[in-house]
C-alpha positions as CSV (number, residue, x, y, z in Angstrom):
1,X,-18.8,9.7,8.0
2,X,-19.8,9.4,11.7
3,X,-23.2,7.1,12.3
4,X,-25.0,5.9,14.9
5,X,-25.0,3.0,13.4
6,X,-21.9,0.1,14.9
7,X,-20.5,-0.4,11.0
8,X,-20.4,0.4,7.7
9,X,-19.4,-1.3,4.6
10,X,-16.5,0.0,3.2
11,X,-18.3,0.5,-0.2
12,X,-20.7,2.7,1.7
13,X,-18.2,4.8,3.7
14,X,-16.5,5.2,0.1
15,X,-19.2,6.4,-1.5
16,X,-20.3,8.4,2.0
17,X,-16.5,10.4,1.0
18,X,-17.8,11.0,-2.7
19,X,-14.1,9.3,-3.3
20,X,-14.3,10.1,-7.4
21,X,-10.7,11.3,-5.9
22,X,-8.5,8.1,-6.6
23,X,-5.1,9.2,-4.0
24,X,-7.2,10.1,-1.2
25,X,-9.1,6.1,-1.6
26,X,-4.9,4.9,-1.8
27,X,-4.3,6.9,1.3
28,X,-7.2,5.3,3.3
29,X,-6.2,1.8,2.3
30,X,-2.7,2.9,3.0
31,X,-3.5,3.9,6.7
32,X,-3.3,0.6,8.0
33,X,-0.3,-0.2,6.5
34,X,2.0,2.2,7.6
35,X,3.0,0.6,11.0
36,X,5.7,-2.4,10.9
37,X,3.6,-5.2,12.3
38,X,2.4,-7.7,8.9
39,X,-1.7,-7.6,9.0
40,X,-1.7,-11.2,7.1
41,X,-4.7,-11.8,5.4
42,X,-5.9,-8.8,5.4
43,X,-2.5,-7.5,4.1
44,X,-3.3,-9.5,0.8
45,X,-6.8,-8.0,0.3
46,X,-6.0,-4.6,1.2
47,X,-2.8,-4.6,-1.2
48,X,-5.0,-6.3,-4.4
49,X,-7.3,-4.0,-3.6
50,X,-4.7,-1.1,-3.6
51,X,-2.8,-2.7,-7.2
52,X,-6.6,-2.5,-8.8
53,X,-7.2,0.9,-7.9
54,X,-3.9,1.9,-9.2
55,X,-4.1,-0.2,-12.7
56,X,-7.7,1.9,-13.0
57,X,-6.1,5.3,-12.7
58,X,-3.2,4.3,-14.7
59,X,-5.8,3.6,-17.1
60,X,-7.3,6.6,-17.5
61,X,-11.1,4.7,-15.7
62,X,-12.9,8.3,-14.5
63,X,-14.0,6.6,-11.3
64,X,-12.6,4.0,-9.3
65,X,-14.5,0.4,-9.4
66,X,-14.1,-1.5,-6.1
67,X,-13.5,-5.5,-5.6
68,X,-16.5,-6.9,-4.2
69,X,-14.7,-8.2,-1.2
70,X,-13.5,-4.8,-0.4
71,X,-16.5,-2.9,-1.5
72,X,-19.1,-5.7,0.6
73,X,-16.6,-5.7,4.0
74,X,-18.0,-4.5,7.7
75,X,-15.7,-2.0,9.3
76,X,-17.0,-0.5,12.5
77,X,-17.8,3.3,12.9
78,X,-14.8,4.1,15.6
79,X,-12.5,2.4,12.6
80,X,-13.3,4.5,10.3
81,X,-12.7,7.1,12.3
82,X,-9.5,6.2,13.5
83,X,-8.9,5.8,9.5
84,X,-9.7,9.3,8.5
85,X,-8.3,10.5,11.4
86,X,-4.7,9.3,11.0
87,X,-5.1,10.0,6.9
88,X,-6.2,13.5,7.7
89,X,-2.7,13.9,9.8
90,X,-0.7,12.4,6.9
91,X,-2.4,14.8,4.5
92,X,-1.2,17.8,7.3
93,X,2.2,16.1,7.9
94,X,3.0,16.4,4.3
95,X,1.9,19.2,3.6
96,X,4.9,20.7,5.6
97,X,6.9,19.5,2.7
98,X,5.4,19.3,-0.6
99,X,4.8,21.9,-3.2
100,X,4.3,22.0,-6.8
101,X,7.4,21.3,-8.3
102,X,8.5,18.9,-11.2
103,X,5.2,18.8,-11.9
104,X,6.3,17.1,-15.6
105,X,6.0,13.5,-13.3
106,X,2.7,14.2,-12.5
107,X,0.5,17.2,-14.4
108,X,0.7,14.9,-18.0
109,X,-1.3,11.8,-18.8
110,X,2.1,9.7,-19.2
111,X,3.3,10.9,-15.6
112,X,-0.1,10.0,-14.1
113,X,0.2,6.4,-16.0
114,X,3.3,6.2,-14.0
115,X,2.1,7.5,-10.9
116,X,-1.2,4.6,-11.3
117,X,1.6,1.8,-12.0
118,X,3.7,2.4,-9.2
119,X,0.7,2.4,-6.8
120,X,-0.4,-1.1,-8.7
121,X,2.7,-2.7,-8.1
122,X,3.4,-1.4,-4.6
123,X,-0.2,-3.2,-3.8
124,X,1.1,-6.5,-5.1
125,X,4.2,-5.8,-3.1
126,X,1.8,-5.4,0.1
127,X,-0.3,-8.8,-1.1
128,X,2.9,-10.8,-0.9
129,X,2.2,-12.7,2.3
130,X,5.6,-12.6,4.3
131,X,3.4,-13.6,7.4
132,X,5.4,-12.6,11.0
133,X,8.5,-10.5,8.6
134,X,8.0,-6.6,10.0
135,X,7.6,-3.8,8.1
136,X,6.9,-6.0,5.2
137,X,4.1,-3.8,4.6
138,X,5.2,-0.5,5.8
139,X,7.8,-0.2,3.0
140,X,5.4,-0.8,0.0
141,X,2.7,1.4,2.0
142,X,5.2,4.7,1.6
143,X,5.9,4.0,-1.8
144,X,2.3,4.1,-2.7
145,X,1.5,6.5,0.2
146,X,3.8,8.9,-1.6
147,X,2.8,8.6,-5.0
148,X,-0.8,9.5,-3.6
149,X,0.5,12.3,-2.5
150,X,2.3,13.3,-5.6
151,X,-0.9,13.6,-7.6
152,X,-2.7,15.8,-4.4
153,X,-0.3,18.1,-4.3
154,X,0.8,17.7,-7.8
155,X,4.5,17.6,-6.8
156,X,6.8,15.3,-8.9
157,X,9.7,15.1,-6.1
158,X,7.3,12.8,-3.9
159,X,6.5,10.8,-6.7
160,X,11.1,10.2,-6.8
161,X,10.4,8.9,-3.3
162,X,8.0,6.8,-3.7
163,X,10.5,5.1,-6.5
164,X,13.4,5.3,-3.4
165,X,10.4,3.3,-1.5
166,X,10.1,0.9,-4.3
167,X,14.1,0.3,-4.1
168,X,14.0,-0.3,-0.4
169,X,11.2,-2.7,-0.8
170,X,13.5,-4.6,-3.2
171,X,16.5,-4.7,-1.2
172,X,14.5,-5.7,1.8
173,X,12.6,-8.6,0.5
174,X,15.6,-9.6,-1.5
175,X,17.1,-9.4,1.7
176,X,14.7,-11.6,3.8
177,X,14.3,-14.6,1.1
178,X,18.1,-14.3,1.1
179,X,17.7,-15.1,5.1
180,X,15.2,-17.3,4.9
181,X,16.8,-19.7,2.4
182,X,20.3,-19.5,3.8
183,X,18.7,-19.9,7.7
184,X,16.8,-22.8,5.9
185,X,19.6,-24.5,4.5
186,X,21.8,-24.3,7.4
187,X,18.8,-25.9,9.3
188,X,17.9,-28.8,6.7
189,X,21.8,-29.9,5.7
190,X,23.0,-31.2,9.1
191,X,19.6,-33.1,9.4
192,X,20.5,-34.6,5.9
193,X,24.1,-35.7,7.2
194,X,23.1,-37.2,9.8
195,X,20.3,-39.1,7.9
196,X,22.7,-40.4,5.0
197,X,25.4,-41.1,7.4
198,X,27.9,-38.6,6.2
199,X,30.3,-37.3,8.5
C-alpha cells in the first residue's frame, strides 16, 4: 500500500488490498469512525458508502462495487497508512476475544443476509448528519465494526453485539432529538409570549 507517490484514490488502494473480502473494506471505512468527534460531510459519504457495501453482501454480489465518489476520492499515502494501521490493531484487539462460536448467525446464507443488513443500516445511521452531536458516529461504527468482525472470525456472539450497538444507537438518537426538540421549545415559547402579549 505504501507509494512514493503523495495520494491514492481510494478505488486504487482498494483494489491495491485485492479487497474481494467485503468486512475487511467495512472495517477500513469503519476506522474513521470510531472516535466520538462527528466528521460531517464526510460522515454522510462514508456511511452511504458503508450501507451499499452492506446491501451488496447481503445480496449475495461476489465482489463489492464502489460509489463513484468513494471509488474517484484522493486520500494521501500517510492516511492510508494510518487507516490500515489502526484496522490492523482492531483486527489484533479482537482477536483477544472472538472465536467460532454460534456460528448458526454467521456460517448460513440467511445469517450473512443479516450480517449485510445490519452493516447497511448502521451506514445510514452514520449518514444521518447530527453535525456537532458526539459519538454520533462512534455508536453506529461498532455496530457495523462488529458485524465485520463476525463474518472474519465467523463468531455469531459479535454479530449479538453489534445488535446491542444498534439498540444504543437508538436510544441515543432518540435521546438527542428528544433534547433538541424540548431545548427548542423551551427556547421558542417565551419568545412567542412575549410577541403575542401573553403573560
Amino acid at each position: 500500500m505504501k507509494s512514493d507517490r503523495p495520494s491514492i484514490t481510494f478505488g486504487e488502494g482498494f483494489r491495491a488490498l485485492e479487497s474481494s473480502s467485503y468486512p475487511l473494506l467495512v472495517i477500513l471505512l469503519c476506522a474513521p469512525f470510531i472516535q466520538p468527534i462527528s466528521l460531517g460531510p464526510l460522515a454522510t459519504i462514508g456511511g452511504l458508502s458503508i450501507a451499499a457495501i452492506g446491501w451488496q453482501f447481503a445480496r449475495g454480489r461476489a465482489t463489492p462495487w464502489l460509489p463513484r465518489k468513494l471509488e474517484e476520492l484522493v486520500v494521501p499515502t500517510k492516511t492510508w497508512d494510518r487507516l490500515l494501521s489502526f484496522s490492523n490493531g482492531l483486527l489484533r484487539f479482537f482477536k483477544r476475544f472472538t472465536r467460532m462460536r454460534f456460528e448458526v448467525l454467521t456460517a448460513n446464507p440467511r445469517g450473512r443476509a443479516l450480517v449485510g443488513y445490519t452493516i447497511c443500516l448502521a451506514g445510514l445511521l452514520i449518514a444521518i448528519p447530527f453535525v456537532g452531536i458526539p459519538f454520533n458516529n462512534t455508536f453506529p461504527a461498532l455496530m457495523a465494526l462488529c458485524a465485520a468482525v463476525a463474518i472474519i472470525e465467523n463468531d455469531g456472539l459479535m454479530l449479538l453485539a453489534s445488535l446491542f450497538w444498534l439498540v444504543v444507537t437508538v436510544v441515543y438518537f432518540a435521546l438527542v432529538i428528544w433534547v433538541i426538540i424540548y431545548f427548542g421549545t423551551e427556547a421558542v415559547l417565551p419568545l412567542l409570549r412575549e410577541h403575542l402579549g401573553i403573560g
